[in-house]
N, C-alpha and C positions, 0 to 999 in steps of 0.2 A: 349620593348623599352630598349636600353642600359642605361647604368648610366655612367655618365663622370666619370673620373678618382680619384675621393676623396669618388663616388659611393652617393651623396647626389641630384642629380637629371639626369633630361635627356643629351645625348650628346649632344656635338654643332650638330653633325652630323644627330641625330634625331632632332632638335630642324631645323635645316635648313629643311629635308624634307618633315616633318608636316609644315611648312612655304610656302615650294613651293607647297603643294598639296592646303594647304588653298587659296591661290594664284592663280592656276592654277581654283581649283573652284568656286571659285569665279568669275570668267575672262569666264567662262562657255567654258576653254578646255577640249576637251576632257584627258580622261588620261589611258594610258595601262597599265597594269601589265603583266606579264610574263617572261618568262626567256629570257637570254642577244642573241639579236640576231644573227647571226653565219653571217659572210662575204657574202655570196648569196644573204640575206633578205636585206641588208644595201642600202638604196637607198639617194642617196643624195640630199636634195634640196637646190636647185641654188637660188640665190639671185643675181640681177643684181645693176650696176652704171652708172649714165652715166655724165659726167661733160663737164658745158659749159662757156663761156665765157660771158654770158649777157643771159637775160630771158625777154621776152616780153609776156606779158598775156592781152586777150580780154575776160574779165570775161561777155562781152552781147554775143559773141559766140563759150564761154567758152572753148577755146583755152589755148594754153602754149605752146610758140616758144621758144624753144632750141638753142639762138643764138650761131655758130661757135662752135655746140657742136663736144666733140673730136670723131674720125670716128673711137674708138674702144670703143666698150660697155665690163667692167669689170664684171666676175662673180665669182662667191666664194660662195662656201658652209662649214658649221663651222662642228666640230665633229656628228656622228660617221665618217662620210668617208670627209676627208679634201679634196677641190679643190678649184683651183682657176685659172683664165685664163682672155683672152679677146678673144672679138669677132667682125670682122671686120664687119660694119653696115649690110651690104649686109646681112649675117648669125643671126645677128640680128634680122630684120625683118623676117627674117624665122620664125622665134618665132612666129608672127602671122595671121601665114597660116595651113592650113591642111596638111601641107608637116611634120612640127614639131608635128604630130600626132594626137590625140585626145583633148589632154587635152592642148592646145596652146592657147596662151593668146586672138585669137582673140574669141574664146571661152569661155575664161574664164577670160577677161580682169586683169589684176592684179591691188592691190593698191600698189603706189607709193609714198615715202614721199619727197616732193618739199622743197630743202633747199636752202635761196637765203639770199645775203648779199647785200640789197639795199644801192644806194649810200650813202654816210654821215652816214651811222646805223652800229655803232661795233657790232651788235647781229643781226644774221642769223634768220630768220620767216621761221618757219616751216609750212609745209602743206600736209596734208593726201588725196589723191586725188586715184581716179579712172581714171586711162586715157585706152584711147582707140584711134585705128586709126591712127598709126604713119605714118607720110607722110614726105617725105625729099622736102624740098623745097631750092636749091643750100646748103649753109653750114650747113643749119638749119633743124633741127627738129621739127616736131608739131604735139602735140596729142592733140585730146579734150578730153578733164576733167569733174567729176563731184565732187566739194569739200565735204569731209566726215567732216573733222575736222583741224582746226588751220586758220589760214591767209594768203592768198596768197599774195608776193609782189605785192606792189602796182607799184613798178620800178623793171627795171634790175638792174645785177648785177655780180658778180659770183655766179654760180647755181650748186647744185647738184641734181640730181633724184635716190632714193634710189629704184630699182623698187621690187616687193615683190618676194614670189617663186615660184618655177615650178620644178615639180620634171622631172627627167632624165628620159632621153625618150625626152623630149621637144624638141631636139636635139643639147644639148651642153656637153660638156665635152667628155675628151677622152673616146672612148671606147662606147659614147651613142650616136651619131649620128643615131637619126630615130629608135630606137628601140622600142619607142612608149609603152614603162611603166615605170609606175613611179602616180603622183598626187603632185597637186596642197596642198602649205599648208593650216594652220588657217590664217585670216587677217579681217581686218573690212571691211563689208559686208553687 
């Protein structure tokens, strides 16, 4: 372990990654070692949004309608390989079919976190949710859900759905249309 700069204890730089490993261990992620990997290995995972204008939820047939949600779903992936785009619904729900390859959400459903700002309430209610089943019903969107963790609005509102990942192959981003590798991240499960 390095010694910061006065040489009287660890770096910040050791002291952050003995932090993240305790972290990551604790959280029971996995964690790899080995050396940095070369442009070929680097696989991106996608991370989706999709934002609406009002949210209606039937927690007895555990529903979440996506009121006049926008008809382009945003995706973005952070470092090593940066992207970010959208996708017109249509190519969306490709995501979960067998067309998006193996590893597609209808498959492997993703968790999505439900952020909604009920009327009259300055603070957005989070919700950790399992959705499945997306069906377009004229402007609206509607998956059913199964709550992991947090609160569902009880009213609409403005809404976000942060949906989880899918790696490439899935078939989004340039260059990965249908190539069908890639995986699924860590999420709560």
């Amino acid at each position: 372990m390095k010694t910061n700069n006065r040489g009287t204890g660890p770096s910040r730089r050791a002291l952050v990654g003995t932090g993240t490993l305790t972290v990551a261990a604790g959280l029971g992620l996995p964690l790899i070692f080995g050396t940095r990997a070369n442009a070929e290995e680097l696989k991106p995972m996608l991370m989706f949004v999709q934002i609406a204008d009002d949210l209606s939820v039937d927690k007895t047939a555990q529903t979440l309608r996506l009121i006049k949600v926008g008809q382009q779903t945003l995706y973005f992936a952070d470092r090593p390989v940066r992207i970010a785009g959208h996708l017109r619904m249509a190519d969306y729900l490709t995501e979960w079919t067998s067309k998006a390859g193996k590893d597609n959400f209808g498959n492997n459903p993703p968790n999505a976190t439900l952020s909604g700002y009920e009327p009259g309430q300055s603070d957005n209610k989070l919700a950790v949710v399992v959705i499945r089943d997306p069906k377009i019903d004229g402007s609206d969107l509607v998956y059913t859900y199964k709550l992991i963790e947090g609160d569902i609005p009880a009213r609409g509102g403005p809404t976000s759905l942060f949906i989880d990942w899918i790696g490439v192959g899935g078939g989004v981003g340039p260059g990965f249309h249908g190539v069908g590798v890639g995986f699924r991240g860590p999420g709560f499960r």
